[in-house]
C-alpha positions in Angstrom: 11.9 41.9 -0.6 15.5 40.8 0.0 18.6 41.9 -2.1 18.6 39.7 -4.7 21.1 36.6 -4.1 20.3 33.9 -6.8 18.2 31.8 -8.3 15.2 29.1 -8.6 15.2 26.1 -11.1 11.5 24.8 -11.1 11.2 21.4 -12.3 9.0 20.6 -14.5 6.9 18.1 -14.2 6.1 18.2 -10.4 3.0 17.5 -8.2 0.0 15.7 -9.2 0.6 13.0 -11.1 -3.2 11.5 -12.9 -3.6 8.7 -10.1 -3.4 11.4 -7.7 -5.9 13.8 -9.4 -7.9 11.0 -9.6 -7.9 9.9 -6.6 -8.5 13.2 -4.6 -11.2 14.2 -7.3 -13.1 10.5 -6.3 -13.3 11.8 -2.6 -14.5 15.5 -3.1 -17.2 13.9 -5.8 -18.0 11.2 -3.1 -18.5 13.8 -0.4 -20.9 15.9 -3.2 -22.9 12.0 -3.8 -23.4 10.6 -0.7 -22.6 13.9 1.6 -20.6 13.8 5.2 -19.2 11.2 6.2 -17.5 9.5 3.7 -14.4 7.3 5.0 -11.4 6.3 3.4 -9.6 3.3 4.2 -5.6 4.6 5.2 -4.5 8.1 3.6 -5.8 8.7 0.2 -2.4 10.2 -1.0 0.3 10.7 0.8 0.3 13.8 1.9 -0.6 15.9 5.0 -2.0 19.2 3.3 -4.6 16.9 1.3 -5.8 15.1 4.1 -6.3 17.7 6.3 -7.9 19.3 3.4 -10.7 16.6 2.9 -11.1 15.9 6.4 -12.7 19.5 7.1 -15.1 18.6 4.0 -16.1 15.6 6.1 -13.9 12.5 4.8 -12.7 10.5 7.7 -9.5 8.8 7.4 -9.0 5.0 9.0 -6.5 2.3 9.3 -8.9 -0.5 8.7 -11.7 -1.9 7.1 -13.7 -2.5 10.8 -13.8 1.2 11.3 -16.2 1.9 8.9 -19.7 1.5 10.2 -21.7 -1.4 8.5 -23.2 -0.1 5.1 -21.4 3.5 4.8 -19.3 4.8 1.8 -15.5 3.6 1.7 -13.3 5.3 -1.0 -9.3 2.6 -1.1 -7.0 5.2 -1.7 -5.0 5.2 -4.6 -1.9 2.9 -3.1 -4.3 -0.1 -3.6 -5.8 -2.8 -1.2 -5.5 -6.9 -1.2 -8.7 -9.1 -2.5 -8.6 -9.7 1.4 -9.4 -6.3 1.9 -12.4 -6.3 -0.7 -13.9 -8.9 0.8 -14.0 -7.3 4.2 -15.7 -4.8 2.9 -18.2 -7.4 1.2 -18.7 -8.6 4.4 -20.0 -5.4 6.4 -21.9 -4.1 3.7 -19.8 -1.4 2.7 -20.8 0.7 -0.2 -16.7 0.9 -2.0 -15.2 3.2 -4.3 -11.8 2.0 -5.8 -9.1 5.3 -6.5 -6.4 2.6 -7.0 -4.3 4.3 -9.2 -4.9 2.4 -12.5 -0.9 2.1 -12.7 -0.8 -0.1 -9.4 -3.8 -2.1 -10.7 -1.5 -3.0 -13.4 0.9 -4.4 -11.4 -1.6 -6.8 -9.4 -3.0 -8.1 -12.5 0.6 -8.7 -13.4 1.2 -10.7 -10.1 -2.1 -12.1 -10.5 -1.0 -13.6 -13.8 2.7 -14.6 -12.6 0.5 -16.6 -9.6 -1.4 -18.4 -12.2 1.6 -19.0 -14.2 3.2 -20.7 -10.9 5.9 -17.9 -11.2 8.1 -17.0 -7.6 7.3 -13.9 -8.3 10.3 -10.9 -6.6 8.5 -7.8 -5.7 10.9 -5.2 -5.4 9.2 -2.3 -2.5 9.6 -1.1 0.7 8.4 -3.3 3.5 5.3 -1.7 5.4 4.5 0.4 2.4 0.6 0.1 1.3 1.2 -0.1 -2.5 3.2 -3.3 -1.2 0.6 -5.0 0.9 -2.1 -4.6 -1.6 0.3 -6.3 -4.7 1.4 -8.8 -2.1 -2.2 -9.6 -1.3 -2.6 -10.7 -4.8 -0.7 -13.4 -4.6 0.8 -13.9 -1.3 1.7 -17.7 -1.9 4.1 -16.3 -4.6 4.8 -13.3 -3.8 8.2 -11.8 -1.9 9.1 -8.9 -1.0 13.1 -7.6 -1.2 13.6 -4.3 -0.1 16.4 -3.0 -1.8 19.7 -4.8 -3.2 21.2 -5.6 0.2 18.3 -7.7 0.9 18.8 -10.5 -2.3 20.8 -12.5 0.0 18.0 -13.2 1.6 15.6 -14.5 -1.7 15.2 -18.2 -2.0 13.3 -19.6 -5.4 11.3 -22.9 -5.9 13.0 -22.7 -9.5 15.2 -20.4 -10.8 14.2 -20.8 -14.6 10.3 -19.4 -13.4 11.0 -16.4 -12.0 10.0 -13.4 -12.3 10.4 -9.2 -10.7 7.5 -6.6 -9.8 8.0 -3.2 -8.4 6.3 -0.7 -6.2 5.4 2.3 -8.4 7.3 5.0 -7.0 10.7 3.4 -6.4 13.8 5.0 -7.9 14.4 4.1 -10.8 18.0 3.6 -11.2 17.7 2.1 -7.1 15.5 -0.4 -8.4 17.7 -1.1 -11.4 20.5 -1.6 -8.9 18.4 -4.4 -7.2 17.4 -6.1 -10.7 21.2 -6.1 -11.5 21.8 -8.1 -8.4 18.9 -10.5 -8.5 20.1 -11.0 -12.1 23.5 -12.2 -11.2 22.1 -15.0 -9.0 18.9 -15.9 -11.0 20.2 -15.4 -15.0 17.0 -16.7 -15.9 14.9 -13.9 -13.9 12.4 -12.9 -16.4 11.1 -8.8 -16.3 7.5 -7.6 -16.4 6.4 -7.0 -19.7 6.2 -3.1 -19.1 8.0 -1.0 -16.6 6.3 -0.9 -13.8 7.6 2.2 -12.3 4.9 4.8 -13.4 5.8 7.6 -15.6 5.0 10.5 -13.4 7.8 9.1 -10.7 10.4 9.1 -13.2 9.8 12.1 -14.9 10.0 14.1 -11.6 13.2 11.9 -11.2 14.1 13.1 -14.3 13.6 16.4 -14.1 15.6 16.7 -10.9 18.6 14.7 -12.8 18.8 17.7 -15.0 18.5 20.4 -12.4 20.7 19.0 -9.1 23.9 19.4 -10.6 23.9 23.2 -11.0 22.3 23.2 -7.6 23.4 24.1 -4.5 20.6 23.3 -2.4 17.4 21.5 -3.8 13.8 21.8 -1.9 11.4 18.9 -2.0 8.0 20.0 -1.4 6.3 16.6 -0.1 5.4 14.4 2.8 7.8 12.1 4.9 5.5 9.1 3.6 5.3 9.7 0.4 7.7 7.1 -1.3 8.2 8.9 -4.6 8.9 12.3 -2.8 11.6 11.0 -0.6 13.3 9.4 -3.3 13.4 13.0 -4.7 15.9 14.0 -2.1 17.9 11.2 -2.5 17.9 11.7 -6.2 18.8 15.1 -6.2 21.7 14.4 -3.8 22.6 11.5 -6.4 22.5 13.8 -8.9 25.0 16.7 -7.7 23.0 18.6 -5.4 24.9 20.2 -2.5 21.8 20.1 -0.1 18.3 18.8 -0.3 15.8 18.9 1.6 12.2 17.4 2.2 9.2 20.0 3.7 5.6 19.8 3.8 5.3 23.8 4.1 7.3 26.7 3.0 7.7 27.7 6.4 9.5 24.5 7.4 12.2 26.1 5.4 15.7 26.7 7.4 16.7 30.1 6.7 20.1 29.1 7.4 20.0 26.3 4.3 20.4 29.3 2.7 23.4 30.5 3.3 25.6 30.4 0.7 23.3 29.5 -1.9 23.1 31.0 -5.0 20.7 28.4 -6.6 17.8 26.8 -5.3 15.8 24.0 -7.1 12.3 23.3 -6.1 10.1 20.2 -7.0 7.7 18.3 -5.6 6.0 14.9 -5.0 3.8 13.3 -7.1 0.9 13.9 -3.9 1.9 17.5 -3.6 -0.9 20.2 -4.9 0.8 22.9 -6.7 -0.8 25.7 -4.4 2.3 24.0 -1.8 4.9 24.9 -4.3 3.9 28.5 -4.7 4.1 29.1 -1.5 7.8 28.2 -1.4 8.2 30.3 -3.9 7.2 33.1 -2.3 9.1 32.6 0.3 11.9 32.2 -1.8 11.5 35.4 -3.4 11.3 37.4 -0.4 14.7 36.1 0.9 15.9 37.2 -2.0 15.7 34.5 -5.3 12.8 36.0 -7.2 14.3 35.0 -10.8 12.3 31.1 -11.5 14.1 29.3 -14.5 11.7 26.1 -15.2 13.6 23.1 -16.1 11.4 20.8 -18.1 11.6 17.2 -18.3 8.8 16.1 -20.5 5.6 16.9 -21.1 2.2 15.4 -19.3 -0.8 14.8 -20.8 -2.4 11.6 -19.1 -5.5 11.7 -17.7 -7.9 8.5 -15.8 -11.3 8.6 -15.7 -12.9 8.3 -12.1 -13.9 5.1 -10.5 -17.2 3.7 -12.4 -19.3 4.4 -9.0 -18.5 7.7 -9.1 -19.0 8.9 -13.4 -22.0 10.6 -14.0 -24.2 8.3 -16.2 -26.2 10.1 -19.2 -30.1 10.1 -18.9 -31.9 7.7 -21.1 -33.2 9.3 -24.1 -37.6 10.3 -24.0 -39.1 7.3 -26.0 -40.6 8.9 -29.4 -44.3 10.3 -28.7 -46.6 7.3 -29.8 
């Protein structure tokens, strides 16, 4: 153990947020179900350690629909998938399992709605990003994407008195708000979803790290390069005050020399982070000398979703009374 030379601010919440849960726990009881192989249609979360973790219990990871043999198990990961992507499915027979997080399915019915209300509807996400593709696939007649507020130049509108904004899940939220400012002051008329669509476990980790970053010098976000809501950690933190912040998968990705200098360290992590990930950090942390953890809590967590319907257990039907 090192001298001591400061200390840790934990935030709290961090990690798994219930989509997540949910959709790791629907692969492991898949792979209990139906056995090796079951296949899951891009990364189930975003996150290294967790598919690297389900891939030595047999899950096998693809990019598309067509690389799942004809009639085997398929488990959309918890970003979402287009209608377009159900049917392919339909099409080759595939047994599916659906972890979209319930929050994303949210949003499509949303766009869904927006469509059949003959909305142009703004979908504020980054381009490329799955959760994007699958809302988009909704509706993709009506649907637009703009990536951030340098890109409302670039929005054009059948009419601007029927319009309406969506949003990717894990965005920042005050980034987002940013964007909605500036579509406001060239569509005064856009309308807003009727509930926030950012989901509550990206802005309380946002939150958390609000609170923390400014007495901060250097601020460690545990989470994959991937993962949307984790790199908007960083730049929240660094928003917030932070000196430093960084984004690692493992606690040895950790440069000693980030170090230097510091007295306090805050550690968090993404919404697709298990907590075994943070612990390790901590560890590490204590034996270069800041074994003194403060937790810095945000809000408190108490969500939970219920698996995918394929996948709860369904009770046995009761004996018939003896005749």
């Amino acid at each position: 153990m090192a001298d001591p030379r400061g200390r840790v601010l934990l935030a709290d919440p961090r990690g798994y947020c219930a989509g997540v849960d949910r959709a790791v726990v629907a692969v492991e009881r898949a792979l209990e179900i139906h056995g090796a192989p079951v296949y899951v249609r891009k990364q189930i979360v975003h996150n290294k350690h967790v598919v690297a973790t389900l891939e030595r219990r047999g899950a096998v990871f693809v990019d598309e629909t067509d690389e799942v043999p004809e009639g085997s198990v398929v488990v959309f990961s918890a970003h979402g998938v287009s209608p377009a992507v159900h049917q392919e499915a339909a099409d080759r027979r595939l047994k599916t399992i659906d972890a979209t997080c319930p929050l994303v399915s949210k949003v499509h019915q949303e766009a869904k709605r927006f469509a059949k209300e003959d909305y142009d509807i703004l979908l504020i996400g980054h381009r490329g990003h799955e959760e994007v593709e699958g809302t988009s696939g909704e509706a993709p007649a009506h649907i637009q994407l703009v990536d951030g507020a340098d890109d409302v130049a670039n929005v054009q509108v059948r009419d601007p008195e029927k319009v309406v904004w969506l949003s990717q899940t894990t965005l920042s939220v005050d980034e987002t708000l940013a964007t909605v400012d500036r579509l406001k002051s060239r569509f005064p008329g856009l309308q807003s979803p009727p509930s926030d669509d950012i989901c509550y476990a990206t802005q309380n980790r946002q939150q958390a790290v609000k609170q923390m970053a400014g007495e901060c010098d250097l601020v460690v976000v545990v989470g994959s390069t991937n993962s949307s809501n984790s790199v908007r950690l960083v730049e929240v933190a660094l928003e917030a005050g932070a000196r430093a912040a960084h984004l690692v998968d493992y606690a040895a990705e950790i440069d000693p020399a980030w170090l230097d200098g510091v007295t306090t360290v805050g550690v968090t992590s993404g919404a697709s982070v298990p907590e075994v990930l943070v612990s390790e950090v901590l560890d590490l942390l204590a034996e270069r000398g800041y074994p003194d953890v403060e937790t810095v809590k945000a809000a408190e967590e108490k969500l939970v979703f219920a698996l995918p319907h394929e996948l709860r257990v369904r009770r046995a039907e009761p004996a018939a009374d003896p005749a």
